[in-house]
Phi, psi and omega in degrees: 000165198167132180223154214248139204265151191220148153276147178266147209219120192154160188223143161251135146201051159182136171342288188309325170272143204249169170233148178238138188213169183233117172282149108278121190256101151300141187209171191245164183347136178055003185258005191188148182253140185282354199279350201286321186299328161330288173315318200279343145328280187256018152295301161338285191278304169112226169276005176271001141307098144292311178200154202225057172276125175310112182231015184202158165208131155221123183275150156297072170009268205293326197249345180039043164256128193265156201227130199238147178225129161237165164248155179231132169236130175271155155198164182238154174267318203228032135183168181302152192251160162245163193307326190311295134034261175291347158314299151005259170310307172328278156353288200269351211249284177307292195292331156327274205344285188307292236260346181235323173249034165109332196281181196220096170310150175199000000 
């Protein structure tokens, strides 16, 4: 298992703006569900989960390992998160990941 570092693509200046960022999760045949990373998102993040989306599945030819790609979008109802923030929450999302569910950070 493994999951691959994304850039995060966003501006906060205003209540209304989110930040979105993208996991790619590897996995191998049968070991993991996309519903555990959801959950473990917003064990993490809380109410600053706005959306948790599946937005790729790719098997591995060769190694038939399959790679889940999500976005994640953060947002607050009463003020801007800022990138430091949502690094923040990235972080602590990637360390969930590896330490509850299984996976090999790269």
């Amino acid at each position: 298992f493994w999951i691959d570092d994304a850039a995060a693509t966003a501006s906060a200046s205003s209540n209304n703006d989110h930040e979105s960022n993208e996991e790619d999760v590897m996995i191998h045949e049968g070991g993991f569900h996309p519903n555990d990373f959801n959950e473990g998102v917003r064990h993490v993040a809380g109410d600053l989960v706005e959306r948790v989306e599946l937005i790729d599945t790719f098997v591995h030819p060769k190694t038939n390992k399959t790679s889940n790609c999500f976005r994640i979008t953060y947002r607050s109802m009463d003020r801007s998160l800022t990138n430091e923030e949502v690094d923040r929450l990235q972080e602590q999302v990637r360390e969930y990941a590896q330490d509850h569910l299984g996976v090999e950070l790269r």
